[in-house]
N, C-alpha and C positions, 0 to 999 in steps of 0.2 A: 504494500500500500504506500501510494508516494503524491507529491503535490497535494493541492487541496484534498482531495481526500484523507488524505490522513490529517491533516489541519481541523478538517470536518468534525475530526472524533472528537477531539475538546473543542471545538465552538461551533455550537449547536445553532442551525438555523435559526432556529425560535429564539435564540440572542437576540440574533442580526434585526431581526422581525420584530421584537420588541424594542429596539433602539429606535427603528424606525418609525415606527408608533409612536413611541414616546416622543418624537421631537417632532413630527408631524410630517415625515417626509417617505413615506410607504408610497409606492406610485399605485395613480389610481387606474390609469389608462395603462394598456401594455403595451409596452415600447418593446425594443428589442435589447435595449440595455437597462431593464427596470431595478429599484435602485439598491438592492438586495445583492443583484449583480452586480454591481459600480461599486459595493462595499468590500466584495471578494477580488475586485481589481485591484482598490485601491490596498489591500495587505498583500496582494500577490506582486504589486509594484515594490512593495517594503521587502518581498523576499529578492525579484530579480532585478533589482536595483538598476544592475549593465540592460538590463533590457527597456525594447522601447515600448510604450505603453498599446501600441497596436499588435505588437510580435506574442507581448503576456496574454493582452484579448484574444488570438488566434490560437494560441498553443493551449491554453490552458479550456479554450471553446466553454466561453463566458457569455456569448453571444446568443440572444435567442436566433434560430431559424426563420427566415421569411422566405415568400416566395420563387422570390427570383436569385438568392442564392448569393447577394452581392454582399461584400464586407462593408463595415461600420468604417465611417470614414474620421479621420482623424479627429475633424471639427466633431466631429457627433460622438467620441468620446470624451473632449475637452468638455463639451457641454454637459455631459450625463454626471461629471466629478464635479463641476460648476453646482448643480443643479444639487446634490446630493448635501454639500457644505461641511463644515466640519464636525455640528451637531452629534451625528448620529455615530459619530468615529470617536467623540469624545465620552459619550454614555456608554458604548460598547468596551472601549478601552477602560472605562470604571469597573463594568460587571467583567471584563476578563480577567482582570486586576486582580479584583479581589476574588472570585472563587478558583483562582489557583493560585494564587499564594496561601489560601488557608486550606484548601487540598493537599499543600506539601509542607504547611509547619509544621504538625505535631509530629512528623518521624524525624525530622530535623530542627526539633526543641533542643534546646543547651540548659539542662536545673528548671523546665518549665516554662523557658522564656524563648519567642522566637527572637529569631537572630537576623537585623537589618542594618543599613549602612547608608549613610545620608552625604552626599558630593554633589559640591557644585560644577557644572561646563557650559559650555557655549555651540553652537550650532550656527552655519551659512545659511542662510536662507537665498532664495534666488533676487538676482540684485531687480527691483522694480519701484517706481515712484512710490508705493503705497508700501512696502513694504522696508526703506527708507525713514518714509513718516513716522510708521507704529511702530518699530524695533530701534531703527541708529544704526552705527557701528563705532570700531574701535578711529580713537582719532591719536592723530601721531603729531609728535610737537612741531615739526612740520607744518602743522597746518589742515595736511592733508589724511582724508575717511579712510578707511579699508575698502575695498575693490566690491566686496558684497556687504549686505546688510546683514547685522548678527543676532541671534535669541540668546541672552541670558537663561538657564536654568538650573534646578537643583532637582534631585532626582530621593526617592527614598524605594532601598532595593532589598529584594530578600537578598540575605546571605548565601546559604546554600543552594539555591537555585538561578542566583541571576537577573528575577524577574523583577523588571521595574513596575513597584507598586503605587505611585503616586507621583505626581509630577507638578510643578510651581516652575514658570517659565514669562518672560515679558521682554521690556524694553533694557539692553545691554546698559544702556548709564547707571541703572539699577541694581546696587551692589548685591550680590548675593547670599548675605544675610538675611534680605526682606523676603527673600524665597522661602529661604529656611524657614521662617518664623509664622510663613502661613503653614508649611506641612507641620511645624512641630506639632500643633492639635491633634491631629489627624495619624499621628506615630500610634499601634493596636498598644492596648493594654498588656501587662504579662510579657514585656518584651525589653529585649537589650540591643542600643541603637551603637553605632561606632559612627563619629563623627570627625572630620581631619580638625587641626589643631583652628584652622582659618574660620570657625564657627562658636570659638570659645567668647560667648560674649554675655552681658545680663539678662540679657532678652533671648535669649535660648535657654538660659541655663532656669531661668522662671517661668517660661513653658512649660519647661519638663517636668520641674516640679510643684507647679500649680495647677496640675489638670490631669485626668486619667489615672488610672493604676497601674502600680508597679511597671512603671517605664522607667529602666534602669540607661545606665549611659556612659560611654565612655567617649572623652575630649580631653584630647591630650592639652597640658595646662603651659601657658604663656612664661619665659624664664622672668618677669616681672610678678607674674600673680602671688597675691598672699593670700593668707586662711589663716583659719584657729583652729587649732585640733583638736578636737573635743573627745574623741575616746580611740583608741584603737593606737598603732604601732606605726613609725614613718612609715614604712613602707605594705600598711593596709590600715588606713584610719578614717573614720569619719570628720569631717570638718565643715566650718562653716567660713562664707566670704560675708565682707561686707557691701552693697547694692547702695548704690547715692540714689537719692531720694528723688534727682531727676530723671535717673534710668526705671528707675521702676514707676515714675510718672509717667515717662515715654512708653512702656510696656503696656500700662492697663490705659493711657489715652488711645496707642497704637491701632486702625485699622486693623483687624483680623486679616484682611486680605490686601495684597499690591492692588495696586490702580489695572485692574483687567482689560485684554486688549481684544 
């Protein structure tokens, strides 16, 4: 069993179908690319990346049959991905998300707790006037943009398996911090996060422990940071930092979420 079918085995039509539902975009009329099909294009594009969007539609015969037997023509599948929007890729990639990553915690639990990893990168996007506008790019002292326009984001991944379970992503001027600090909610209960040291800050570190259960953590700590050691051994102790009174103002004033794009 190979290509979409076997893909098929974990993602169940009646996903695809209820994504579509759900954001309003189930074709009502049957077209020959109805938008259930446009959805298995558009992850069959995420697999053959080298390939060109007509080559995947023919090899993979995503295409309904009509009568006279003629192919889909380029414009008419630009149109059908146009037409489809991001919506329904965005709800789907929630419910994929999440029922397999918790498909494969519990045999790859560590003491009970699953095991995730939270990193920020960056991504090209294709260089276009509007895409320019709502993202930016890196600017060099120069003067002069980067050749394409860039996505800031932050990613939160199971360990064991790889699978990116949530994602916070916008405009590159946008330090990557503010990504973080919309997934920290959003990090499952019962769980140990590893975070690079570039995340150590009050406003993560007050997420984590003012919300949800037993979301344990590791960030590796700045050679300036201080603490008070309140019980335990140097080298395994509890401790406490102390929080200025305008960082933890800025935390509980702070949007929940970046400015959405």
């Amino acid at each position: 069993m190979d290509g979409l079918a076997r893909l098929g085995v974990d993602l169940p039509l009646a996903w695809i179908e209820e994504a579509l539902e759900q954001t309003g975009m189930a074709s009502i009329r049957r077209r020959r690319l109805p938008a259930e099909q446009v959805v298995w294009l558009v992850i069959a594009l995420a697999l053959f990346r080298r390939t060109s969007m007509s080559e995947v539609l023919e090899s993979l015969d995503l295409a309904i049959p009509n009568g006279d037997a003629s192919a889909v023509s380029r414009g008419g599948i630009s149109q059908a991905r146009q037409r489809l929007g991001f919506e329904p890729l965005a709800v789907l990639f929630e419910r994929t998300s999440r029922a397999w990553c918790a498909l494969d915690a519990p045999k790859h639990a560590w003491r009970g707790l699953s095991l995730w990893a939270m990193d920020g990168t960056t991504f090209r996007t294709p260089d276009s006037p509007d895409n320019r506008a709502t993202f930016g790019a890196q600017g060099y002292a120069s003067g002069k943009a980067a050749s394409y326009p860039q996505v800031r984001g932050v990613t939160l991944t199971a360990l064991p398996t790889r699978l990116v379970a949530d994602a916070a992503f916008g405009e590159y001027d946008i330090n990557e911090m503010r990504y973080a600090e919309e997934l920290v909610p959003r990090i499952p209960d019962h769980s140990l996060t590893i975070f690079d040291k570039g995340f150590f800050s009050a406003a993560i570190l007050l997420g984590l422990s003012l919300s949800g259960e037993q979301r344990h953590f590791l960030i590796p700590s700045k050679a300036h940071t201080k603490w008070e050691v309140v019980s335990g051994t140097p080298d395994d102790a509890i401790v406490q930092m102390k929080v200025s009174p305008q960082a933890r103002a800025d935390f509980v004033d702070r949007p929940a979420k970046v400015p959405s794009q």
